[in-house]
VEXDREN-2710 file (C-alpha; in Angstrom, 1 decimal):
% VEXDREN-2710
k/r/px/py/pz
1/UNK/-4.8/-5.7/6.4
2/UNK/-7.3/-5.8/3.5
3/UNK/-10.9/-6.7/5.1
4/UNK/-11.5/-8.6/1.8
5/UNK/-8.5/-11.2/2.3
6/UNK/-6.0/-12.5/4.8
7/UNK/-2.8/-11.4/3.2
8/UNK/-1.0/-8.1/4.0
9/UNK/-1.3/-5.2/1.8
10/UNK/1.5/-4.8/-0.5
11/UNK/3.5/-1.1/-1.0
12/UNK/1.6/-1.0/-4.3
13/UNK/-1.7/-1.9/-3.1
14/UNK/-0.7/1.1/-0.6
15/UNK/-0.2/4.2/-3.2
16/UNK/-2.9/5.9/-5.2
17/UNK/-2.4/8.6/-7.7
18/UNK/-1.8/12.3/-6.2
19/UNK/-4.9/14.3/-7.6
20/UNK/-2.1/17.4/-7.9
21/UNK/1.3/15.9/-8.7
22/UNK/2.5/13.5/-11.0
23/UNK/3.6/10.4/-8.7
24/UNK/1.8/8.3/-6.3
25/UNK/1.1/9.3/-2.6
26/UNK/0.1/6.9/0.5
27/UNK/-3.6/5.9/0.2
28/UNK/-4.8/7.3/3.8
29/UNK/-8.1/5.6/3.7
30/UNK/-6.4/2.0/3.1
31/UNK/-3.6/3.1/6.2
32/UNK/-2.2/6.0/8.5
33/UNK/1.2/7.5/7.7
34/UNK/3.3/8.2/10.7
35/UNK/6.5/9.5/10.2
36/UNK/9.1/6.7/10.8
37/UNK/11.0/8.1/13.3
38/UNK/8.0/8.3/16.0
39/UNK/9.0/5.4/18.4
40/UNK/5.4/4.2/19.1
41/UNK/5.6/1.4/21.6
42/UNK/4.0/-0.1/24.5
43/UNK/7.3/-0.2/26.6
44/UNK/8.3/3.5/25.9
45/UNK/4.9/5.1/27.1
46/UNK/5.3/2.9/30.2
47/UNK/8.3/3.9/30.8
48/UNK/6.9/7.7/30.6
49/UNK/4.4/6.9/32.6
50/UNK/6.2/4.9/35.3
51/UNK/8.4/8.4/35.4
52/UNK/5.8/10.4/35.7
53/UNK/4.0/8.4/39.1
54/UNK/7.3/8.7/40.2
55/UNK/7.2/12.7/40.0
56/UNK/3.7/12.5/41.6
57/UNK/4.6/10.2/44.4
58/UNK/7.5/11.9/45.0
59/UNK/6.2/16.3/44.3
60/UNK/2.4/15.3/44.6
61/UNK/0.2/16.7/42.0
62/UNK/1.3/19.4/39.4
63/UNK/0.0/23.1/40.0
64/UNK/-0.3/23.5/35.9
65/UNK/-1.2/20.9/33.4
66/UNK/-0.8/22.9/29.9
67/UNK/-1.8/20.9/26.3
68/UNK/-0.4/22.4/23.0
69/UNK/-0.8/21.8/19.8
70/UNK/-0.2/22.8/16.2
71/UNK/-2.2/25.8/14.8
72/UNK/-1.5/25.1/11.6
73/UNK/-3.7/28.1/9.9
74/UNK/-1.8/30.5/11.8
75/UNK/1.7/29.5/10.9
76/UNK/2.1/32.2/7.6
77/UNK/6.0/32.2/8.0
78/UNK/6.5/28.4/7.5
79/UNK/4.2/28.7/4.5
80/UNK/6.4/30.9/3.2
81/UNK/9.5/28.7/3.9
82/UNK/8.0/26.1/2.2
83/UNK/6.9/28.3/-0.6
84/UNK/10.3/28.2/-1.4
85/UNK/12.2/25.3/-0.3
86/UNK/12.5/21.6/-1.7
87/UNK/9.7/21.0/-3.6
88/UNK/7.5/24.1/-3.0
89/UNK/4.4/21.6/-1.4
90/UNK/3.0/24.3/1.0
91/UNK/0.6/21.4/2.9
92/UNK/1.7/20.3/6.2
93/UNK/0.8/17.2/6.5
94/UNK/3.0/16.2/3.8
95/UNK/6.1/18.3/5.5
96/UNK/5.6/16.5/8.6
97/UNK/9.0/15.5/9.2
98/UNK/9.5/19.7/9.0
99/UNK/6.2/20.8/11.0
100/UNK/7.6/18.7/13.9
101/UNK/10.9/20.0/14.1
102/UNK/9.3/23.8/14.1
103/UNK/6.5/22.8/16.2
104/UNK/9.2/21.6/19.1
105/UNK/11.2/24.7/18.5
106/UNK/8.7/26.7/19.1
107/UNK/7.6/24.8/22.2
108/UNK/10.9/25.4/23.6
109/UNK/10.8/28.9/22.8
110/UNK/7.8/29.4/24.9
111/UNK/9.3/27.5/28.0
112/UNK/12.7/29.7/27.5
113/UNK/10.9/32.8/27.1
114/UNK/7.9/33.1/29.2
115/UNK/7.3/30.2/31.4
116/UNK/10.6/30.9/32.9
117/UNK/9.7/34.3/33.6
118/UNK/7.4/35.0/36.3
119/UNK/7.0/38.2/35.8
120/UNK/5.5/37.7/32.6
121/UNK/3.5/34.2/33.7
122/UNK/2.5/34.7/37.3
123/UNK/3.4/30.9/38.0
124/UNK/6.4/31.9/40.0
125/UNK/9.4/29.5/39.4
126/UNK/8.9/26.9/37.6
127/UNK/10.4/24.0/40.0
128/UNK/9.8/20.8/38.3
129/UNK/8.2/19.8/34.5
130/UNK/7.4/16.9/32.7
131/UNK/6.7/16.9/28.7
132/UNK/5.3/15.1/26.1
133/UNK/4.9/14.9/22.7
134/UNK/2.5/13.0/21.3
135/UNK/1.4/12.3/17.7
136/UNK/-2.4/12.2/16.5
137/UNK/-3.3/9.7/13.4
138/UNK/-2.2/12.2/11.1
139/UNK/1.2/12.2/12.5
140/UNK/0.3/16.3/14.0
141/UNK/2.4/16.8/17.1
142/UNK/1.0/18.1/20.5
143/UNK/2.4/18.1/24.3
144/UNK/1.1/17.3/27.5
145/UNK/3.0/19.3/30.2
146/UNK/2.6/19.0/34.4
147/UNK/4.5/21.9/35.7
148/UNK/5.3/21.9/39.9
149/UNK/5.0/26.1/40.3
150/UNK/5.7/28.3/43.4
151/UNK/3.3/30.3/43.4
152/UNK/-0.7/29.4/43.4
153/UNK/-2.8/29.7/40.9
END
């Protein structure tokens, strides 16, 4: 809502010129884009969290508690895909959608190729996880993980 009235902003009241292309962009100082496929309410992070008190009534606390998130200075390779692909914009936070879907792959990649190796982590076997990703105001994507290990730490 506009602090100067009571009425809701309209989608033009919303857009402000891009200072590098030639169309209009979201206005982030007037509201915060979240991609619209982020299901952002109260009963689903209950529901998460009613799971995990379950998993810690049930396995007791977690050995490991691991938070991720994007590094997105380090990521040269999907520059370079986007270098190249749909419209050539190179900055992340307008490839969201994109940064997500890499983002989670490469979260999984970790958990398939060294946390369930323990020879390579020294966690032993992992024997029960919970994830999640969550969203920061900018839409950027990080996990919170509890991981229930064999070995101790």
């Amino acid at each position: 809502m506009n602090s100067n009235s009571n009425h809701l902003l309209t989608a033009r009241e919303l857009l402000q010129p891009s200072s590098y292309y030639s169309y209009h962009i979201i206005d982030k100082i007037k509201i915060t884009p979240l991609p619209s496929f982020i299901c952002i309410k109260d009963t689903y992070f209950h529901q998460k969290q009613l799971h995990l008190n379950a998993m810690f009534k049930k396995k007791g606390l977690p050995s490991l508690f691991i938070t991720l998130s994007i590094a997105e200075s380090w990521w040269t390779y999907l520059y370079q895909i986007f270098s190249t692909t749909d419209n050539e914009n190179t900055l992340l936070t307008n490839r969201s959608f994109h940064c997500i879907n890499y983002f989670v792959h490469k979260f999984q990649s970790l958990k398939k190729e060294f946390y369930k190796k323990p020879n390579l982590t020294g966690f032993g076997d992992i024997t029960d996880f919970f994830d999640r990703v969550e969203f920061q105001n900018r839409g950027v994507a990080h996990t919170h993980s509890y991981y229930w290990i064999t070995n101790t730490i």
